[in-house]
C-alpha positions in Angstrom: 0.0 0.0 0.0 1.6 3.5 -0.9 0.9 6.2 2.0 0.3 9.9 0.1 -0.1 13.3 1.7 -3.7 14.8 2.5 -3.9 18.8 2.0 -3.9 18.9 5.8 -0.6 17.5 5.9 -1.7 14.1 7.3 -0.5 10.8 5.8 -3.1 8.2 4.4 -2.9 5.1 2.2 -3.9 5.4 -1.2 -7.3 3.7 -1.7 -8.2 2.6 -5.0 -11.2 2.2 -4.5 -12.3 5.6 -3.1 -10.6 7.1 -5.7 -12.4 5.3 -8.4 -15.4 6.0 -7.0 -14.9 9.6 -6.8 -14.3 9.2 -11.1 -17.9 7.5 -11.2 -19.7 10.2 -9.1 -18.2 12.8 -11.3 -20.3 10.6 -14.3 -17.2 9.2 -16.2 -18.4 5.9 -17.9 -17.1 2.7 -15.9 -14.5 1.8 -18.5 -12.8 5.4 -18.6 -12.9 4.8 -14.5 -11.5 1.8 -14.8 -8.4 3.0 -17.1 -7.7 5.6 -15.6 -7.9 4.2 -11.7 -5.1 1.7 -13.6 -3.4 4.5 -14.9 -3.0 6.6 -11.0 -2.6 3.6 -9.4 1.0 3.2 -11.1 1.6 6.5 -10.9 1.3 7.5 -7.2 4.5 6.8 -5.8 5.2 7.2 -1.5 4.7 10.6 -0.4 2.8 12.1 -3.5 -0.5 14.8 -2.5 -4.1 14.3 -3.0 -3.1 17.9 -5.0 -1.0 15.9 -7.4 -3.0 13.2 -7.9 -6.1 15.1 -8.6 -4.1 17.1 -10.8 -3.1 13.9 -12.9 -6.6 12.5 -12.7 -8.4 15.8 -14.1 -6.2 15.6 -16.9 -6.9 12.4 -17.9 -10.6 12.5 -17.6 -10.6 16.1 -19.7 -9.1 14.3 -22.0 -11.2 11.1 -22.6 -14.6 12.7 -21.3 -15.0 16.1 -21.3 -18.5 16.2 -19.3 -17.2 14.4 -16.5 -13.5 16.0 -16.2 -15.7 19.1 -15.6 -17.8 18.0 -12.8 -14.6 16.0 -11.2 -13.1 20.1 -11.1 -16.4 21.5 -8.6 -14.3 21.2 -5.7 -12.0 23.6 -7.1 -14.6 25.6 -9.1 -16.0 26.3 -5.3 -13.0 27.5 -4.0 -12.5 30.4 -6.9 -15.8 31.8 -5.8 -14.8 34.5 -3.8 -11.5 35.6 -5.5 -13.7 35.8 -8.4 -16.1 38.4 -6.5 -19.0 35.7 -6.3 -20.7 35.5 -2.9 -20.5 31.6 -1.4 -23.8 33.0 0.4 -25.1 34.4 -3.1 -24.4 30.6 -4.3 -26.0 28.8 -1.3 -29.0 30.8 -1.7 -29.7 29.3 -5.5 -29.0 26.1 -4.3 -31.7 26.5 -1.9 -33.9 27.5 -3.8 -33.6 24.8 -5.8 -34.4 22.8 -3.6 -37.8 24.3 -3.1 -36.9 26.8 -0.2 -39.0 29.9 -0.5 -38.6 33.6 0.6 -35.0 33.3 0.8 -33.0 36.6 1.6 -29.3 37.1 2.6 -27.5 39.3 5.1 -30.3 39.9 6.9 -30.1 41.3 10.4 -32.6 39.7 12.9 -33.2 40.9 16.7 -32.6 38.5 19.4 -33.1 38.8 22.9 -29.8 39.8 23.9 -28.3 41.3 20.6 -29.0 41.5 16.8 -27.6 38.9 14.7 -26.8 39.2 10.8 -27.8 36.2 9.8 -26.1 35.0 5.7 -29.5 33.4 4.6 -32.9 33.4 6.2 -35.4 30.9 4.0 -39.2 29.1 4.8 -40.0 25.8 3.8 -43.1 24.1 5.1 -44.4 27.1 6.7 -41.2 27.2 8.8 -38.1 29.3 9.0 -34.8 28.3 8.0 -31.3 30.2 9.6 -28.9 29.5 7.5 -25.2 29.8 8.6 -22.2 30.0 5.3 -18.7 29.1 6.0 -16.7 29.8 2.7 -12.9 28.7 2.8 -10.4 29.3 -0.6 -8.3 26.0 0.3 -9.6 22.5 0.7 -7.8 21.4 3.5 -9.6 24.4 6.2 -12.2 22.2 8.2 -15.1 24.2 9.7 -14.7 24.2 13.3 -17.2 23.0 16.2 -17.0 26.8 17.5 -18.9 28.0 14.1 -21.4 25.6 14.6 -22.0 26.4 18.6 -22.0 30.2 17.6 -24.8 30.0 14.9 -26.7 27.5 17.6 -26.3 30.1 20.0 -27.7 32.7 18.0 -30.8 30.7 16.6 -31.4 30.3 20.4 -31.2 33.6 21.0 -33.3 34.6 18.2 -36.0 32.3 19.1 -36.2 33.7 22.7 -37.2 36.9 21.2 -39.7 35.6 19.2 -41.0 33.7 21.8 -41.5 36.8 24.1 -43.1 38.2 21.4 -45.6 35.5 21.0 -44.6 34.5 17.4 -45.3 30.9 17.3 -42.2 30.2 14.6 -40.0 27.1 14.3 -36.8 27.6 13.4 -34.1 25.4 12.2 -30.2 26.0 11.7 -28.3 24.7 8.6 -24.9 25.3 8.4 -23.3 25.2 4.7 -19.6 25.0 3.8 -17.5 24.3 0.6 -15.3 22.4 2.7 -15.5 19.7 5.5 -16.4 19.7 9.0 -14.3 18.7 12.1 -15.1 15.4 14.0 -16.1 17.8 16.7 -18.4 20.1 14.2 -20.1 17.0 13.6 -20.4 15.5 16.6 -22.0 19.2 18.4 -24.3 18.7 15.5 -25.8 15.6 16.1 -26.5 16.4 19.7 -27.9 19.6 18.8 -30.4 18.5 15.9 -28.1 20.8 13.5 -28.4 20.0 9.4 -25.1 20.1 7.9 -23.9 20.1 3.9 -20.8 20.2 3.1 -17.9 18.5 0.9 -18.9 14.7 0.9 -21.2 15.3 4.2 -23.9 14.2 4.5 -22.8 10.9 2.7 -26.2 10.2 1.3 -26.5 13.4 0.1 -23.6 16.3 0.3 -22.8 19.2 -1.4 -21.5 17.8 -4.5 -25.0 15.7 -5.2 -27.0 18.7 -4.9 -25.4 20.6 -7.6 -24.8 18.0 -10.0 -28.7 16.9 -9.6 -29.7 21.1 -10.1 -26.9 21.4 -13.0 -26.1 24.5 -10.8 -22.5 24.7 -11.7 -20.3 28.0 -11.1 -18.4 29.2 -14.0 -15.9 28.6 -12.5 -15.7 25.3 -12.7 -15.0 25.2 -16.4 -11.2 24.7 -17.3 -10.8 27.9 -20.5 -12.2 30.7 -17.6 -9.6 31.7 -16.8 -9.0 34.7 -14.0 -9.6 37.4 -16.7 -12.7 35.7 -17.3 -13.6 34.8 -13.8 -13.7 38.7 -13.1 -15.3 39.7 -16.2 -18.4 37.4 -15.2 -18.4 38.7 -11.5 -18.8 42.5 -13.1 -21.9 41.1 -15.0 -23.4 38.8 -11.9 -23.1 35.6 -13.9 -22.1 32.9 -11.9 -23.7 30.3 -13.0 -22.9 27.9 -16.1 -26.3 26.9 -17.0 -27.0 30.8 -17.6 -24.2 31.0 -19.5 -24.9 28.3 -22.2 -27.7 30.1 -23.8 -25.0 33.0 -25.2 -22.9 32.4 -28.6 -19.3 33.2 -29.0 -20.3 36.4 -30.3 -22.0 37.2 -26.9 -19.2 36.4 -25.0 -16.5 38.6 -27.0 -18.9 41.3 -27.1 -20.4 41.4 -23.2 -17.7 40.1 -21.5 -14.7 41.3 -23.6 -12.9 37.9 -23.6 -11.0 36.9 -26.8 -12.8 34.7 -29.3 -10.4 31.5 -29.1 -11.2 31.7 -25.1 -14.9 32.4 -25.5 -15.2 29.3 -28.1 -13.7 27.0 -25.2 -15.9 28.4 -22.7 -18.9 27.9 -24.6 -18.2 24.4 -26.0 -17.3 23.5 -21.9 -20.8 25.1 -21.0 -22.6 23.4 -23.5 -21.3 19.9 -22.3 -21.6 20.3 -18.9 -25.7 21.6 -19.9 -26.9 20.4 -23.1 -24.6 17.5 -23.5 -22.9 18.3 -26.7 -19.6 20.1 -28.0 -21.9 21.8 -30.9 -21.0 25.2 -30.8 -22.3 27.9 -32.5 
């Protein structure tokens, strides 16, 4: 078994088998999983990063499927959110509603019963109200701590008191959303507490990841030819996401976004895989 280098500096052994399946949730087809999980598993060598091999892996999956060497990049795609001027919170709040929260408004500031709290998303579902707490980090290996997730508790509770006194007869319930993981303590404060939690490969059943690839609510981001130019020019014009994107030709692109035509071409054959399917570009 060869031992590589997480991004928190810990050593693990290479599994083969988690990183295959990593391939398959990003959609490549089981034979281009298979070669290519042949193909890393010669190549990692003692000591090598999860950095390097993703590196290694992206590239071979861009190469022989497109679609999926795409989706394999959303972890990275994340993290260029807020050095390209996107919101995390802005992001979170079209993933919920998405998933069929309603009302939903961010930086809101709510009154407790000991202070006010500015809270990133407030959102209802079901007739009840949803706190929503965003933790945005620019590097993978930043776990969100249990201290984030006591403070948001503590300020649901405090907000509810309020409410209470007030005789609003509101449920509310605390989700905390990061890009990244949580800490084993994060996660166990959460359990006791009743606290929802999405994040990168949490829950298993359903974590970040799955939520955007069932919405198709890609970042731009995400998409190998934007480059940082790029990145900022869509920031300017509030497009963040890829599926909004697709509809515009080449011609758009140059013209609105001021990106050069061989870049703009890339990007829009990239968006129109990762959307429609097909390379057919216009």
């Amino acid at each position: 078994m060869v031992e590589i280098i997480k991004t928190t500096g810990e050593r693990e052994l290479f599994e083969r088998e988690k990183f295959c399946e990593s391939l398959h949730k990003a959609g490549a087809p089981s034979d281009v999983t298979e070669e290519i999980c042949a193909l890393l598993e010669k190549e990692v060598t003692p000591g090598m990063s999860t950095t390097q091999i993703f590196r290694k892996a992206s590239k071979y999956l861009m190469r022989r499927n497109l679609p999926a060497g795409i989706r394999y990049n959303v972890k990275r795609g994340l993290e260029l959110l807020g050095p390209a001027g996107f919101l995390f919170e802005q992001f979170v709040e079209t993933l919920m509603r998405a998933e069929g929260y309603e009302n939903t408004a961010r930086d809101q500031m709510i009154r407790g019963e000991c202070v006010e709290h500015e809270i990133d998303v407030v959102a209802e579902k079901g007739g009840e109200r949803h706190i929503v707490e965003v933790k945005y980090h620019n590097q993978s290996a930043i776990k969100t701590p249990v201290e984030v997730v006591m403070y948001a508790d503590a300020r649901r509770e405090d907000i509810a008191r309020a409410e209470a006194k007030q005789g609003k007869n509101v449920k509310h319930h605390l989700l905390l959303v990061t890009n990244t993981k949580f800490s084993k303590n994060a996660l166990a404060y959460a359990r006791c507490r009743a606290i929802a939690l999405i994040g990168w490969q949490y829950p298993r059943e359903r974590c970040l990841e799955d939520i955007i690839r069932e919405h198709v609510l890609y970042p731009t981001t995400v998409l190998p030819s934007v480059d940082r130019g790029a990145r900022e020019a869509f920031a300017r014009h509030d497009m963040m996401l890829v599926r909004d994107l697709a509809p515009y030709s080449v011609e758009d692109v140059v013209r609105k976004f001021g990106i050069d035509e061989r870049r703009a071409r890339g990007i829009i054959k990239e968006a129109h895989v990762l959307v429609y399917g097909t390379q057919h570009v216009d």
